[in-house]
C-alpha positions as CSV (number, residue, x, y, z in Angstrom):
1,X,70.1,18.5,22.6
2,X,72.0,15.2,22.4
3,X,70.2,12.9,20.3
4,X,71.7,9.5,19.4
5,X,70.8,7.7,16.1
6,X,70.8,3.8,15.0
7,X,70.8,3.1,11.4
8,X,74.3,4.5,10.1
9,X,74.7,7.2,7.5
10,X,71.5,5.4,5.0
11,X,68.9,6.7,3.3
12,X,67.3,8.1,6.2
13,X,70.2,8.5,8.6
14,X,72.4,10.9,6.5
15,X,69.8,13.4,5.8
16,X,68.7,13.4,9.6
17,X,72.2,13.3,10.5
18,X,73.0,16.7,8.5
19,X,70.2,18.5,9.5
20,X,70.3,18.1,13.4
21,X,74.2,19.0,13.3
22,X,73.1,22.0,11.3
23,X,70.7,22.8,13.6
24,X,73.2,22.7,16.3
25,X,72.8,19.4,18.0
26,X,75.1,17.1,19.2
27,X,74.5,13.9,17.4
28,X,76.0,10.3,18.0
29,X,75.0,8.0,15.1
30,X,75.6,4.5,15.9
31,X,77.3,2.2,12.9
32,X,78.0,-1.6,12.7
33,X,80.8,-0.4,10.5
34,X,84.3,0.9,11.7
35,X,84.9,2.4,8.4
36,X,82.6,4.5,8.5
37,X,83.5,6.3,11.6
38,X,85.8,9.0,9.3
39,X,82.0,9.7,7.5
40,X,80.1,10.4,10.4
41,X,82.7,12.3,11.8
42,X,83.1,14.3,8.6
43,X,79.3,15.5,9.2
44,X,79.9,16.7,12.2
45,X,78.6,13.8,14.4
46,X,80.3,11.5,16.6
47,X,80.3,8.0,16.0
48,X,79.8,4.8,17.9
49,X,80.7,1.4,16.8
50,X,78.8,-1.6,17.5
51,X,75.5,-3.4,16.4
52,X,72.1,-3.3,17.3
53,X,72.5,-6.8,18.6
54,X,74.2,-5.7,21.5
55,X,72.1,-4.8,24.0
56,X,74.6,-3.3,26.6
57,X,76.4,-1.5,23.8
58,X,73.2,0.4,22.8
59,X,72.5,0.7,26.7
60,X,76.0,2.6,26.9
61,X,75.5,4.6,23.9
62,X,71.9,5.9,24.9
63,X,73.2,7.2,28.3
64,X,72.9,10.7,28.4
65,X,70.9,11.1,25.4
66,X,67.8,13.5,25.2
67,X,66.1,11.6,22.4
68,X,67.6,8.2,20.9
69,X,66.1,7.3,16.9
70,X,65.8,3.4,16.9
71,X,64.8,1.8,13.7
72,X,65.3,-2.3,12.7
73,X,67.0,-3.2,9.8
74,X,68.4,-6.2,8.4
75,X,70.4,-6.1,4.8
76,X,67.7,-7.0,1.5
77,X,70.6,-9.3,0.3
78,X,70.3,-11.8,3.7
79,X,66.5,-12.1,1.9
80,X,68.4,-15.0,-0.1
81,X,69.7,-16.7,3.1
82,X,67.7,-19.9,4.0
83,X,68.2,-20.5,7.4
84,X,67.2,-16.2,8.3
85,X,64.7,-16.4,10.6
86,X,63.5,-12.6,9.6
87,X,60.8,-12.3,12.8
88,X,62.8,-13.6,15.1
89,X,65.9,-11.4,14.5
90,X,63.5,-8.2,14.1
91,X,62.1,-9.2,17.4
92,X,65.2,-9.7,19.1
93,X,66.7,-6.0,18.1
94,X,63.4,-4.9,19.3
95,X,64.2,-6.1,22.8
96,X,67.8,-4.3,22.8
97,X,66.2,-1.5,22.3
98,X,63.6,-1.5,24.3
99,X,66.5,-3.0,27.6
100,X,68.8,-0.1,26.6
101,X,66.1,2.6,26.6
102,X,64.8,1.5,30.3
103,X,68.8,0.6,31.6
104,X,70.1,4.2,30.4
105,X,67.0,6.4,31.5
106,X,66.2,8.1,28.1
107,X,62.5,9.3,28.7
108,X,62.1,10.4,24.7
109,X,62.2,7.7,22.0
110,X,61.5,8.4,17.9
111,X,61.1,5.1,16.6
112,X,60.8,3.9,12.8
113,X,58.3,2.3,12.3
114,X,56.2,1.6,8.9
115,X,53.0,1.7,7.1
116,X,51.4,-1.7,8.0
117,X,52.6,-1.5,11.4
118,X,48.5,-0.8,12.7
119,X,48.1,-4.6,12.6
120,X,49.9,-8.3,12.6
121,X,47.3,-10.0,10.2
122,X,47.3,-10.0,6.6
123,X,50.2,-7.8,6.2
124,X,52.9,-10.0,5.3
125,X,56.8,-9.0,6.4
126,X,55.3,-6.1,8.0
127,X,54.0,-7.8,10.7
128,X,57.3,-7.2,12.4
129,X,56.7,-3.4,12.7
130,X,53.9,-4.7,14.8
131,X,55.6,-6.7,16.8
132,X,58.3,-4.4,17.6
133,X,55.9,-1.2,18.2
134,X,54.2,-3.2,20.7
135,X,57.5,-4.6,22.4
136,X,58.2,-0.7,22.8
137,X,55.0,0.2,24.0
138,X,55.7,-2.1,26.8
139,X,58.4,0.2,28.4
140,X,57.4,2.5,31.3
141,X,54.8,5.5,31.2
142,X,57.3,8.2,31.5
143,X,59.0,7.1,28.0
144,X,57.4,9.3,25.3
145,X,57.9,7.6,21.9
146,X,56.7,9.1,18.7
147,X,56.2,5.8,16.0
148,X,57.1,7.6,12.7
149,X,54.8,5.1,9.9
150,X,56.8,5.9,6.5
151,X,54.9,4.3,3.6
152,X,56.6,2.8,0.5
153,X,59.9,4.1,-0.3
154,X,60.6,5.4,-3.7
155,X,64.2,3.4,-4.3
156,X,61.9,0.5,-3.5
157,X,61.1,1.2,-7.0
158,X,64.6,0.5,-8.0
159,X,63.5,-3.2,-8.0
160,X,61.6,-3.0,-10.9
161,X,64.7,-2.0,-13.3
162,X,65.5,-5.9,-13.9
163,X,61.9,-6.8,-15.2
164,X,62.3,-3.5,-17.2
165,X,65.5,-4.5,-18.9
166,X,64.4,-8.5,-19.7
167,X,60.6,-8.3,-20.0
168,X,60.1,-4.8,-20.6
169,X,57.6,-3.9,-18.1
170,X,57.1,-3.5,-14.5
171,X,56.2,-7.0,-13.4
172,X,54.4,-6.9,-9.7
173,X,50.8,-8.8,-8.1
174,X,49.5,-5.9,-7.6
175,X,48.4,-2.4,-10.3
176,X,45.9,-0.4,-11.7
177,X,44.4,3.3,-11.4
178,X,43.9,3.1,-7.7
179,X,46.1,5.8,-5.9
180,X,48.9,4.5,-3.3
181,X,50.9,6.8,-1.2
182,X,55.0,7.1,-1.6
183,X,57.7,8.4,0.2
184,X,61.1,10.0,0.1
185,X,63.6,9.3,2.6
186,X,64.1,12.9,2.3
187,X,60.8,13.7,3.4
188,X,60.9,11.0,6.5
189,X,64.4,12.9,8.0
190,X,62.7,15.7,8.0
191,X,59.3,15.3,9.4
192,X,61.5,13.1,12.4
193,X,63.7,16.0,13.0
194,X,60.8,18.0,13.1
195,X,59.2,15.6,15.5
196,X,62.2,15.9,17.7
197,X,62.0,19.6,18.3
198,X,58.2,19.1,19.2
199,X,56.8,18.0,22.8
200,X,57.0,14.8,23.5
201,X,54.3,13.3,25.5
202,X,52.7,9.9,25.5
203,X,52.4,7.6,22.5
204,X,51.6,9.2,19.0
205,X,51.5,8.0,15.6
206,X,52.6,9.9,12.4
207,X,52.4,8.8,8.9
208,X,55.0,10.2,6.4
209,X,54.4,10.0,2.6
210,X,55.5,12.5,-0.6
211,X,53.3,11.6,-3.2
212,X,50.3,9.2,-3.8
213,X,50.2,7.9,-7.2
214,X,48.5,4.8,-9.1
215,X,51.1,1.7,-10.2
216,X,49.8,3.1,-14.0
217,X,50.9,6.5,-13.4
218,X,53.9,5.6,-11.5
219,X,54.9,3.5,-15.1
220,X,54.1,6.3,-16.7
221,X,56.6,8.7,-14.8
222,X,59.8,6.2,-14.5
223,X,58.7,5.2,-17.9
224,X,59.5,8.8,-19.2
225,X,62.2,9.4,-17.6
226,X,64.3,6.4,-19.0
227,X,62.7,7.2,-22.3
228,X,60.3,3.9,-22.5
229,X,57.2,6.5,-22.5
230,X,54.8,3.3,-23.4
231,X,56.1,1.8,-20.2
232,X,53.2,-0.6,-18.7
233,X,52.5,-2.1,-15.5
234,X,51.5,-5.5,-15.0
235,X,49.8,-7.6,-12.5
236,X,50.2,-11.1,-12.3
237,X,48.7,-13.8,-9.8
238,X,50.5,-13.9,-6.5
239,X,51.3,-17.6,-6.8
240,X,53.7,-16.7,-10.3
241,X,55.6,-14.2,-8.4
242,X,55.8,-16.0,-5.4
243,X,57.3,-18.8,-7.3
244,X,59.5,-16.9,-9.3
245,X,60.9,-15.6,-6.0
246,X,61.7,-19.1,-4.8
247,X,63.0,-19.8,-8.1
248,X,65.8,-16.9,-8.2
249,X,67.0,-18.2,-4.4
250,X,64.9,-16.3,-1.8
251,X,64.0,-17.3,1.7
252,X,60.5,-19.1,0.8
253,X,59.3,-17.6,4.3
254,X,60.8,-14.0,3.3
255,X,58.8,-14.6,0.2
256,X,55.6,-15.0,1.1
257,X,56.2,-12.1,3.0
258,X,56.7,-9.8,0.5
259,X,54.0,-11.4,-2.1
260,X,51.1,-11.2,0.9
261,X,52.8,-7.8,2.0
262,X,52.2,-6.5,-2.2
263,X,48.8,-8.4,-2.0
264,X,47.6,-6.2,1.3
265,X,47.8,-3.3,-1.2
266,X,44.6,-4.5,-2.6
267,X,41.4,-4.0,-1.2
268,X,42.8,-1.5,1.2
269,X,44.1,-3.1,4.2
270,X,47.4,-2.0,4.2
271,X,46.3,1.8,3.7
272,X,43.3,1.9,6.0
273,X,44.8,3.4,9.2
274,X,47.0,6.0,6.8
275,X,43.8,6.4,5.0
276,X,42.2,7.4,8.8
277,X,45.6,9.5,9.9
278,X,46.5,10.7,6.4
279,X,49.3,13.3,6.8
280,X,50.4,15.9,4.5
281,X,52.2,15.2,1.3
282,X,56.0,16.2,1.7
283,X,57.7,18.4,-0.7
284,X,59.9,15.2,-2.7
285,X,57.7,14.5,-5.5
286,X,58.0,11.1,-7.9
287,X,58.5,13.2,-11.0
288,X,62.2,14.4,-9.3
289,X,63.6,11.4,-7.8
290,X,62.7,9.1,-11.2
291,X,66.0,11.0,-12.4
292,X,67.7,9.4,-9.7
293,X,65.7,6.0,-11.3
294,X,66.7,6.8,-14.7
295,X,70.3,7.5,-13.8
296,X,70.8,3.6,-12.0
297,X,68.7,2.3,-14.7
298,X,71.1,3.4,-17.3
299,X,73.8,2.1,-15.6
């Protein structure tokens, strides 16, 4: 098949990248960044260069493809810019994409998506996973699209290191014994290449997680691997981290994002639609990937 992917060689892109050439596809990823052309081609994909603010570009790009991967993205360091408007850009790529599926005819969509995505209330940042799954499922009948819901990604966890080195604990508003589910990019290539060998038909929904493990026994694991066994966990009030956010320089509005996304944890709204679709655990399990932890942390 052809099969065109957004979201550059990443976490998730690479992987997916590797294993549809393998499997004897012919991929186009699409890249914001010239220099990475000699990459993808080095894969054995082609590349195309341009952003997913371009609508006619993507439009172009998609032609001809049997299945086009769209996910949103906009860089964690922009988090510190004041003037981002992070909806409203999210919303906007969402509209490319859903202009350059219907101008260039592609009938099969896999879109990334995310866990949090089942509503736009009380979710926080994630309420743009909403927004953009629902701009999609605006486009014609006779587009299948399969929205791939990943949960939290393990190098999330990579944001705990600087509490870990200065305070000596993992420092987030929200903890305890009660299980949450994790995932591995890994796992989320997979299950979408999976996905894009299957029938397509309609509008599904698929969760992806690896592991589900409690904030005390996810301390305990990244605790041993760095060799802090007595590693703890602590929860504090969401107004102290949301002020300590503000503090360091981020986007207020990106913050309260993030502390109300954290605080959706609790209580279970963010996990009650996984909860009611829970998939099977992948095979990329915490204990492995904290080596990857422990080998950044000791950096």
């Amino acid at each position: 098949m052809k099969i065109t992917l957004t979201g550059s060689l990443g976490h998730i892109g690479k992987p997916l990248a590797i294993e549809l050439v393998q499997k004897g596809h012919h991929v186009t990823v699409i890249s914001s960044k010239a220099e990475r052309q000699k990459d993808i081609e080095a894969i054995g994909a082609t590349a195309a260069i341009g952003t997913m603010e371009q609508a006619d570009f993507l439009s172009a790009t998609f032609k001809g493809a049997d299945v086009v991967y769209v996910m949103e993205t906009h860089g964690a360091g922009s988090f510190f810019d004041p003037n981002l408007d992070l909806m409203a850009v999210i919303g906007r790529i969402g509209n490319n994409y859903k202009q350059a599926i219907q101008q260039s005819g592609v009938k099969r969509v896999v879109h990334l998506s995310s866990i949090g995505a089942h509503t736009d209330k009380g979710n926080g940042i994630l309420a743009f996973h909403n927004n953009v799954e629902n701009t999609l499922k605006q486009l014609p009948d006779d587009v299948s699209i399969k929205f791939m819901r990943p949960v939290g990604f393990y190098y999330n966890m990579l944001g705990f290191i600087p509490t870990i080195k200065t305070q000596g604990a993992i420092i987030a508003n929200y903890g305890g014994d009660d299980k949450e589910p994790w995932v591995s990019p890994l796992d989320i290539a997979a299950v979408i290449s999976e996905e894009m060998e299957k029938p397509f038909e309609g509008r599904i929904i698929r969760y992806i997680a690896s592991d589900e493990l409690s904030p005390n026994e996810v301390a305990g694991i990244l605790g041993e691997a760095i060799g802090k066994p007595d590693l703890k966990w602590l929860a504090i009030p969401d107004e102290q981290l949301l002020s300590g956010m503000i503090a360091a320089g981020m986007n207020p509005n990106i913050a309260k994002g993030l502390v109300e996304m954290n605080a959706s944890r609790r209580g279970g709204v963010l996990y009650e639609d996984y909860y009611r679709n829970r998939p099977t655990l992948g095979k990329a399990k915490l204990k492995e990937w904290a080596k990857e932890f422990a080998a950044v942390y000791n950096q």
